[in-house]
VOLUMDREN-794297 format. One record per residue (C-alpha): residue number from 1; residue in one letter; x, y, z. Coordinates in nm, 4 decimals. Example, Ala and Ser with C-alpha at 12.3 -4.5 7.8 and 13.67 -1.06 7.14 Angstrom:
2
    nr   rest          u          v          w
     1      A     1.2300    -0.4500     0.7800
     2      S     1.3670    -0.1060     0.7140
***
This chain:
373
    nr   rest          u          v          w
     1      X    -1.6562    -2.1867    -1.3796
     2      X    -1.4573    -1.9793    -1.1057
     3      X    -1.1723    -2.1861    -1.1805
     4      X    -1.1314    -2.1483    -1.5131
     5      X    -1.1681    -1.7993    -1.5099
     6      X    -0.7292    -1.7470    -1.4502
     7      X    -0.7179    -1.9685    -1.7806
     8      X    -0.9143    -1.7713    -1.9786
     9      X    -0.7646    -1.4250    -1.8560
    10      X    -0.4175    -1.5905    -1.9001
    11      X    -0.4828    -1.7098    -2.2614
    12      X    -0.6306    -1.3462    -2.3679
    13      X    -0.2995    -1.2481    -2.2140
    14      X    -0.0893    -1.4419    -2.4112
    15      X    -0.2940    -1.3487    -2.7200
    16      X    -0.2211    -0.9784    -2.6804
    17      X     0.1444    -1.0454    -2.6503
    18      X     0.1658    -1.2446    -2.8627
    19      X    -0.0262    -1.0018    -3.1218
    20      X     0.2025    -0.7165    -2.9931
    21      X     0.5343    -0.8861    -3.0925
    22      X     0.4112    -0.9274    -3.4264
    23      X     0.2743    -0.5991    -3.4840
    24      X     0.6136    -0.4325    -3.3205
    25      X     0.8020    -0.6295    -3.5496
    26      X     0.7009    -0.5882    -3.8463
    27      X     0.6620    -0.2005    -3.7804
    28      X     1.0302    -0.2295    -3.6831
    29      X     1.1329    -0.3292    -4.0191
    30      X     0.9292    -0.0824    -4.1731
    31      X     1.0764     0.2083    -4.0273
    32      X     1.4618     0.0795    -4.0148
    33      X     1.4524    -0.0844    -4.3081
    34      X     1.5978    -0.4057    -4.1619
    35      X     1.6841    -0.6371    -4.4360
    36      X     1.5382    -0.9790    -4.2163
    37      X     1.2069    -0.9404    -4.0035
    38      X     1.3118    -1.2738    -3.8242
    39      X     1.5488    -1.0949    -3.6845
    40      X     1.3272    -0.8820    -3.4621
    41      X     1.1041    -1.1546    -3.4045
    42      X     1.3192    -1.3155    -3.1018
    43      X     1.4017    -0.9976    -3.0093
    44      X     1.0884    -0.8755    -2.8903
    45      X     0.9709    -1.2191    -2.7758
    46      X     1.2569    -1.2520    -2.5750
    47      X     1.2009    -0.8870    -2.4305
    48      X     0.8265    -0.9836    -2.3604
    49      X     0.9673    -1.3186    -2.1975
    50      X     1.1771    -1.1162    -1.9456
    51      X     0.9495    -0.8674    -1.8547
    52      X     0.6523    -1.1203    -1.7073
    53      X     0.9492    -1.4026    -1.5911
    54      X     1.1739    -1.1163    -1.4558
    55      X     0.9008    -0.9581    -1.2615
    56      X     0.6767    -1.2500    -1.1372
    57      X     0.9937    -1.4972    -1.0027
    58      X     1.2297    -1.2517    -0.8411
    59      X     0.9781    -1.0722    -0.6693
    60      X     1.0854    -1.1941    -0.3264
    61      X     1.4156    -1.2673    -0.4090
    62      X     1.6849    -1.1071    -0.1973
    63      X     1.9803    -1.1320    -0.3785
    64      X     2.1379    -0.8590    -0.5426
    65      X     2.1243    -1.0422    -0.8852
    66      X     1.7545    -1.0750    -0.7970
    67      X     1.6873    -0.7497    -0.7565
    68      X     1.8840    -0.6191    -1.0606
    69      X     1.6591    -0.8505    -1.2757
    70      X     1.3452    -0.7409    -1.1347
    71      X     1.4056    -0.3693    -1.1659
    72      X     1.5140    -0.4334    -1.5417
    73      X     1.2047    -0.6224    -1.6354
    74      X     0.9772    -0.3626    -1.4210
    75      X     1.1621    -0.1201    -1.6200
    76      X     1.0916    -0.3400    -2.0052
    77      X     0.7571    -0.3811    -1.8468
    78      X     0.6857    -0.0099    -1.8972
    79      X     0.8624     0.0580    -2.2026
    80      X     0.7344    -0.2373    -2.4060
    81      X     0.3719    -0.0688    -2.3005
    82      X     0.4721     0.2617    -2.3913
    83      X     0.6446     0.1114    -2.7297
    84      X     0.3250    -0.0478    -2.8132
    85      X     0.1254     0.2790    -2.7830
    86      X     0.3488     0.5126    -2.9699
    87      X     0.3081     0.2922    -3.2159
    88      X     0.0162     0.3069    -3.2920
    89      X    -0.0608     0.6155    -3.1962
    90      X     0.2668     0.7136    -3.5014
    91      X     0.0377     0.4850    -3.7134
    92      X    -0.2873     0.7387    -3.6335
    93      X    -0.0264     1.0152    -3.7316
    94      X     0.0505     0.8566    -4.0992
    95      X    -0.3072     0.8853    -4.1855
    96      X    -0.2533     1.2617    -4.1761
    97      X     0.1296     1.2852    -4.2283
    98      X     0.3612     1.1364    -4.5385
    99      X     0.6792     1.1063    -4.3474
   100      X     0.9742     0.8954    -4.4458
   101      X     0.9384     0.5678    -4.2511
   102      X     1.2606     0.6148    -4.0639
   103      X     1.1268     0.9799    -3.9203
   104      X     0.7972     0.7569    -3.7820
   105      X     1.0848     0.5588    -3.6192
   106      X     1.2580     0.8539    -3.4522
   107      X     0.9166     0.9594    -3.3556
   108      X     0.8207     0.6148    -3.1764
   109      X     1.1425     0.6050    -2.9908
   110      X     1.0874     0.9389    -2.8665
   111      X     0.7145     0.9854    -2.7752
   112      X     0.8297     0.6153    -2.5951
   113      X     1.1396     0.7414    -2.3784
   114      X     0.9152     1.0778    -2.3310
   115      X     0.6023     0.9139    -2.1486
   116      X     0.7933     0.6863    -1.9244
   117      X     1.0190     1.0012    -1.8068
   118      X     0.7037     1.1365    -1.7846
   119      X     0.5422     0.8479    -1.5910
   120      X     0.8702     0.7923    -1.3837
   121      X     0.8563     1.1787    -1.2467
   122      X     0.4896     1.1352    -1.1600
   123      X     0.4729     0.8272    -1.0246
   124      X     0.7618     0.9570    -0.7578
   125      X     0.5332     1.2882    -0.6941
   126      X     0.3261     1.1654    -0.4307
   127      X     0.0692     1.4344    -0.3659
   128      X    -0.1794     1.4906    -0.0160
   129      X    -0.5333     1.5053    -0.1394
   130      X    -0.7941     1.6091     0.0942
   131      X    -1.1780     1.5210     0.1405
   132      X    -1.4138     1.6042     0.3917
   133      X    -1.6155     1.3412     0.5288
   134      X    -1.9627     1.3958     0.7400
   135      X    -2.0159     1.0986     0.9316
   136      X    -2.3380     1.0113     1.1161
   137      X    -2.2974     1.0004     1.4991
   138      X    -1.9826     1.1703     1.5466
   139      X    -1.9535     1.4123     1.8142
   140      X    -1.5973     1.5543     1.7128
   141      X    -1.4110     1.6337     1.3653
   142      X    -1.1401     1.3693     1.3653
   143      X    -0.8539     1.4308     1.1484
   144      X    -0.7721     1.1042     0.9705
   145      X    -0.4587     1.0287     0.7436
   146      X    -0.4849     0.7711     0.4805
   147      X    -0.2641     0.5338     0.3317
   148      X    -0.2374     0.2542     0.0869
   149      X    -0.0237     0.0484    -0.1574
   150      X     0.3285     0.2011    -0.0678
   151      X     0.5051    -0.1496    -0.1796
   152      X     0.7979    -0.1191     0.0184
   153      X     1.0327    -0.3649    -0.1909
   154      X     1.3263    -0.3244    -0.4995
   155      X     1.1954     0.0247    -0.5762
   156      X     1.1131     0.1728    -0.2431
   157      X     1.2581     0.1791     0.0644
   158      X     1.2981     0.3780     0.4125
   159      X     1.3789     0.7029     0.2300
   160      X     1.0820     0.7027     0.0163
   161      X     0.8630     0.5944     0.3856
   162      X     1.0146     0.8871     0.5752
   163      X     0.9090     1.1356     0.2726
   164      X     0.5486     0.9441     0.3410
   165      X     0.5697     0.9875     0.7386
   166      X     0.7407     1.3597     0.6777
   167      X     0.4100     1.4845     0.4580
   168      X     0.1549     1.2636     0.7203
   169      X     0.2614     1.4515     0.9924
   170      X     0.2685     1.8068     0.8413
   171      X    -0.1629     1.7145     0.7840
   172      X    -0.1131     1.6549     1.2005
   173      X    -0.3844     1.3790     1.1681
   174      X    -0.5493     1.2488     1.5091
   175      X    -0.4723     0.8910     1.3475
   176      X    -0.3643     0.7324     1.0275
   177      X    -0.4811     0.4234     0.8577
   178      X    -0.2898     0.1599     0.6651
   179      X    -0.4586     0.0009     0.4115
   180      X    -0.2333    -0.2852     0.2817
   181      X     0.0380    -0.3697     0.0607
   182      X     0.3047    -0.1905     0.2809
   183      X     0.5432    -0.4193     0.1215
   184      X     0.5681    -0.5498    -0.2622
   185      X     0.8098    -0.8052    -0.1601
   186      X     1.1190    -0.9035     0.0317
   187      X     1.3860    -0.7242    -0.0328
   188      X     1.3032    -0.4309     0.1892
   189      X     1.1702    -0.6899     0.4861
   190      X     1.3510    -0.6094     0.7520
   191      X     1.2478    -0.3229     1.0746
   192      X     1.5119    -0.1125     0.9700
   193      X     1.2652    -0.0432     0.7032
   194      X     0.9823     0.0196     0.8759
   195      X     1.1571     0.2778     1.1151
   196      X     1.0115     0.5717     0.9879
   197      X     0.6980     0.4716     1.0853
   198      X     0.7976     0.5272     1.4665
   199      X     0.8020     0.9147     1.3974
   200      X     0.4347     0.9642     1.3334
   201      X     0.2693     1.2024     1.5800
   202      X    -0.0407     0.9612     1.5502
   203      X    -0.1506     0.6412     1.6334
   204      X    -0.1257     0.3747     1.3775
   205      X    -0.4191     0.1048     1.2327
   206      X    -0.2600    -0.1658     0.9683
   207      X    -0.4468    -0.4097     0.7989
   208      X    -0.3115    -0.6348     0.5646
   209      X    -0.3243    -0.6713     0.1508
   210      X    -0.2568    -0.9104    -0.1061
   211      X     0.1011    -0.8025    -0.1559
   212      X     0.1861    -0.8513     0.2454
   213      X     0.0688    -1.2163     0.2166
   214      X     0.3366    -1.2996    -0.0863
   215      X     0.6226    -1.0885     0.0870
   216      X     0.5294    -1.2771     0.4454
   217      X     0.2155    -1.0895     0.6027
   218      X     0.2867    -1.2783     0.9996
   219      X     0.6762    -1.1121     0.9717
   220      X     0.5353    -0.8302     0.8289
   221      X     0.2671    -0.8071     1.1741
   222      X     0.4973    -0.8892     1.3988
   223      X     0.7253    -0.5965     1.3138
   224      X     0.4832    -0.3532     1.2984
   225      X     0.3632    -0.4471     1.6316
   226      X     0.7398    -0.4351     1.8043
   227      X     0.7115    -0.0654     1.6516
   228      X     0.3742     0.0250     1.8077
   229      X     0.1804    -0.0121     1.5427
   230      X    -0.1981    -0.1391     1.6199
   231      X    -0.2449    -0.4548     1.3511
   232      X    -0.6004    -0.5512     1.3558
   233      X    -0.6963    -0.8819     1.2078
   234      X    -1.0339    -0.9578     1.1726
   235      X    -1.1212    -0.7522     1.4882
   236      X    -1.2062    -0.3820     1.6395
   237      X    -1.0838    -0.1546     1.8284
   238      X    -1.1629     0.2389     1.9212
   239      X    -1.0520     0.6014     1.8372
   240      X    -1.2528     0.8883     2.0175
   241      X    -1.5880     0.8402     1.8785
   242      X    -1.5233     0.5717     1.6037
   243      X    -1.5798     0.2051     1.6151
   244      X    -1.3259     0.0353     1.3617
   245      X    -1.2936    -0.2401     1.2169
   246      X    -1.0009    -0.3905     1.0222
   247      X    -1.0167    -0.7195     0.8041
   248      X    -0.7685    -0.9473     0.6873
   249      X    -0.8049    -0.9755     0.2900
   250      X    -1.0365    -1.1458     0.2088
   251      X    -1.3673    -1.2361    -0.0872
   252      X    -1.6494    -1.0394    -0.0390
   253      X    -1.8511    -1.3677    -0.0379
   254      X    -1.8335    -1.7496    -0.0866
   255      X    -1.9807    -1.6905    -0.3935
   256      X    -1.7304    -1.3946    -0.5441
   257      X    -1.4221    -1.5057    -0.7516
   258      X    -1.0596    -1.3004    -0.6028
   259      X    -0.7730    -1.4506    -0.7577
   260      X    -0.5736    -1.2772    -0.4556
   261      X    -0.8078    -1.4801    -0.2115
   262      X    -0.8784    -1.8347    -0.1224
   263      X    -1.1786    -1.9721    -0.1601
   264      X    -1.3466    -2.2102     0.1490
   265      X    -1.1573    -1.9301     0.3805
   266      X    -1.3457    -1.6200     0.5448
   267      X    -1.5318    -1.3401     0.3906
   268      X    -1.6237    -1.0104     0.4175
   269      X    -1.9735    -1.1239     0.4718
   270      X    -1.8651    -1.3907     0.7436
   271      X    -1.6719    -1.1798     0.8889
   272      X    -1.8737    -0.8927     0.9562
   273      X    -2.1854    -1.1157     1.0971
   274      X    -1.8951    -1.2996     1.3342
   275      X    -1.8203    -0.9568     1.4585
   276      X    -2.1566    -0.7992     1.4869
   277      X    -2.0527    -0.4014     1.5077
   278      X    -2.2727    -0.1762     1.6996
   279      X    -2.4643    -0.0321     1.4580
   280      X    -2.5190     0.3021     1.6548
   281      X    -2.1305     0.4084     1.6864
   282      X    -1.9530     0.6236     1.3943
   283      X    -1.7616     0.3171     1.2012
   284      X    -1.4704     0.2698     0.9855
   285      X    -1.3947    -0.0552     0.7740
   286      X    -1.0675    -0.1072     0.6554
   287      X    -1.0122    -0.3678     0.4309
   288      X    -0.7612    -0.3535     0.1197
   289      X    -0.9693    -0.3747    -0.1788
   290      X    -1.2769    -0.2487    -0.1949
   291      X    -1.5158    -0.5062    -0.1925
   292      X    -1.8203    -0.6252    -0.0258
   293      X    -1.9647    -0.2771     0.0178
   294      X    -2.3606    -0.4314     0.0594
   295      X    -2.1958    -0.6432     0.3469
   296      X    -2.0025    -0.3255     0.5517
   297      X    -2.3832    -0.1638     0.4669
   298      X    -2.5901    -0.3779     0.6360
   299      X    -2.3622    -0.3267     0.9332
   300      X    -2.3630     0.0214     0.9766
   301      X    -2.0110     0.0613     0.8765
   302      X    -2.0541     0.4430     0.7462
   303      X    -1.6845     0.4562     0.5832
   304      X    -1.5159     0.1626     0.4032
   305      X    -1.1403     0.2888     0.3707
   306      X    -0.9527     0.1091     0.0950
   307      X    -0.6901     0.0605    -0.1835
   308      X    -0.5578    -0.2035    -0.4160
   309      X    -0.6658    -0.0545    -0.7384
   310      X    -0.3803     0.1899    -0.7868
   311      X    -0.6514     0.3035    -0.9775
   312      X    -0.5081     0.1225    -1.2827
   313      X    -0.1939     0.2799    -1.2427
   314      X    -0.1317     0.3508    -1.6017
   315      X    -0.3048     0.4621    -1.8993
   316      X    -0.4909     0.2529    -2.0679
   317      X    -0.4987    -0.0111    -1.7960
   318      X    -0.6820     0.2651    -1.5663
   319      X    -0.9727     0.2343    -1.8189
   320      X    -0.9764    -0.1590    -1.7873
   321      X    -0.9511    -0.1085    -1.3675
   322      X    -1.2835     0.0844    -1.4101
   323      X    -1.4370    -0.1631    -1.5601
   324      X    -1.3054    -0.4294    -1.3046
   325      X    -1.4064    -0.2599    -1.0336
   326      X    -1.7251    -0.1494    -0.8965
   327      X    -1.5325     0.1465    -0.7295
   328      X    -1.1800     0.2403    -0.8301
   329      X    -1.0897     0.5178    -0.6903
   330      X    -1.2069     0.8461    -0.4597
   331      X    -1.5058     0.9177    -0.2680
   332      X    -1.8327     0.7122    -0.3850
   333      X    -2.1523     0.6244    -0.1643
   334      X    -2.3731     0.3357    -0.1574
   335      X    -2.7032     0.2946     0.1016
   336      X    -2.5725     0.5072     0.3623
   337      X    -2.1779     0.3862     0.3283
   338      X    -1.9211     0.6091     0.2474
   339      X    -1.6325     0.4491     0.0342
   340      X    -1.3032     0.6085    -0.0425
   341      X    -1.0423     0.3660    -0.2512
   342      X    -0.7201     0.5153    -0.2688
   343      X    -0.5040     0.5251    -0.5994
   344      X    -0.2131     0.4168    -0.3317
   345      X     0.1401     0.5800    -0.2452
   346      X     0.3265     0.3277    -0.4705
   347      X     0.3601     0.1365    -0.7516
   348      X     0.3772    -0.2380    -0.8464
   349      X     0.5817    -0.3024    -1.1678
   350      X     0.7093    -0.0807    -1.3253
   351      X     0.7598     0.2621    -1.1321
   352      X     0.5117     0.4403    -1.3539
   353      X     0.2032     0.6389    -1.2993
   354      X     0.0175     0.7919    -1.6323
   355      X    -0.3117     0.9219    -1.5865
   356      X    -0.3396     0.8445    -1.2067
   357      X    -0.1197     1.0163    -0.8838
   358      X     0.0939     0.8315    -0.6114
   359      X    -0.1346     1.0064    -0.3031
   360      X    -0.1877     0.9758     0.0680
   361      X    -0.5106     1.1253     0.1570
   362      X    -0.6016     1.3606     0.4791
   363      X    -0.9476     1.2464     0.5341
   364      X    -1.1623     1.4972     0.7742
   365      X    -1.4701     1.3321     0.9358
   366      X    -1.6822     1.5649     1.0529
   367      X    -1.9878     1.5245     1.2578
   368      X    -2.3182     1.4740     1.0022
   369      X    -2.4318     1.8163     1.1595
   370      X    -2.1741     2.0562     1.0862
   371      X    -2.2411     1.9384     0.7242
   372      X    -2.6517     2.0771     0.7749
   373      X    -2.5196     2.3868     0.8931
***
């Protein structure tokens, strides 16, 4: 059954676009009057063509052609999505309305270029959001900086890091985390890159995601670690108080599909018995999507610090991310675990955010007591 289940998401897929370039066509011809609908027909299919071809082969490329197609079909990506939606939310309108079809056409193609301004703006806005954190054990408040998903690649680079680094150290955390997905593909792979990271007044924890496995996760490690950055891999290490633990990604168990994992390979569950954590120290999990919470449970992990959700990213994929994942996004708790998933610094796709933030989160834990008083 597990392997089937990419076939059946990919033929729903197909269905919907396929649906969509109908609907858009015909709607097309309605409010422009075009003498020949199979005119628009290639049009649009071609447009959905090269926005899921454009994006998914010259993610890693490194050419300059490369990386001019993948920013134009990130780019269609977003406005064919935003096309879609003012149209029908211009159909809604005609139920109320008895404009001239060419006015609903003015109307789509504005409410369209409007939201992905709109989107554009926010999705470069990356806000500090803060949450206090009691955490059972802990002797000292540790001061701990957050981030996730800032998919370094044809988008982002090292200016958009050093705004990241610049805002990190004006929280002046005791450490900061790195949840994953640093990169979103080649183009940006190089330590020239990664420089910024060499200015932050803390130490540095980086586990991998999805995204640093298809860019080149063992480059990606290796020059992190010539900057000073602590890569854990399936291991733990210790800050102050806090025993923490960073995973590779991975399943949550043999028997849980991930179509960014491989199955037969190590899990969260595996994992975690291999390493045995003291159950009495303060712990932190990192792993990049937030999975396996009954497993970092059982082991006394008391916060599970991830990402990979973007929290959909975009409206109305945020409301199908909610019901994907158990938790997608901010502070929830399960049996004595603290998880916080993080909507993520940046974007994949299009460079959109609608409904969610770009945010790198200043995360005070606090001894349990202060919490009582």
């Amino acid at each position: 059954m597990k392997s089937i289940v990419p076939f059946i998401f990919l033929t729903i897929f197909l269905g919907i676009i396929t649906g969509a370039v109908i609907y858009l066509t015909h709607r097309f011809n309605w409010y422009f009057s075009i003498p020949y609908t199979r005119m628009l027909y290639p049009v649009f299919a071609v447009l959905a063509l090269f926005m899921m071809f454009g994006v998914f082969t010259t993610a890693n490329s490194v050419s300059l052609a490369g990386h001019i197609i993948y920013i134009l079909a990130a780019m269609t990506m977003g406005l064919m999505l935003y096309l879609l939606i003012s149209v029908i939310l211009t159909d809604i309108l005609r139920l109320f309305t008895g404009f001239k079809p060419l006015t609903y056409g003015l109307i789509v193609v504005i409410l369209t270029l409007v939201i992905n301004l709109a989107g554009t703006l926010n999705s470069w806005n990356t806000k500090v959001t803060h949450h206090t954190i009691p955490i059972k054990g802990l002797t000292q408040t540790v001061r701990a900086m957050h981030l996730s998903d800032v998919h370094l690649g044809h988008f982002r680079g090292k200016r958009f890091l050093h705004k990241l680094v610049s805002k990190t150290n004006a929280q002046n955390p005791d450490i900061v985390f790195i949840t994953g997905d640093l990169f979103d593909g080649r183009y940006r792979l190089s330590k020239k890159d990664l420089q910024p990271l060499t200015d932050l007044n803390a130490p540095v924890c980086f586990i991998e995601g999805n995204h640093d496995k298809y860019t080149g996760v063992q480059t990606i490690k290796n020059m992190l670690r010539e900057l000073g950055i602590q890569v854990l891999e399936n291991n733990m290490t210790g800050f102050k108080d806090l025993q923490i633990i960073g995973l590779n990604h991975m399943a949550a168990d043999d028997q849980t599909f991930n179509v960014h994992t491989q199955n037969g390979h190590a899990t969260i569950k595996s994992t975690l018995d291999k390493l045995s954590p003291d159950k009495s120290k303060p712990t932190v999990l990192l792993h990049h999507s937030p999975d396996g919470i009954k497993y970092a449970s059982k082991h006394g992990v008391d916060l599970y610090l991830s990402g990979h959700t973007h929290a959909g990213q975009l409206v109305p994929i945020k409301y199908i991310a909610a019901l994907m994942f158990q938790f997608n996004q901010g502070l929830h708790h399960y049996s004595g675990t603290t998880m916080f998933v993080s909507q993520g610094a940046g974007t994949f796709g299009p460079p959109i955010r609608l409904g969610t933030i770009s945010e790198i989160s200043l995360l005070t834990l606090q001894p349990e007591y202060l919490q009582a008083e």
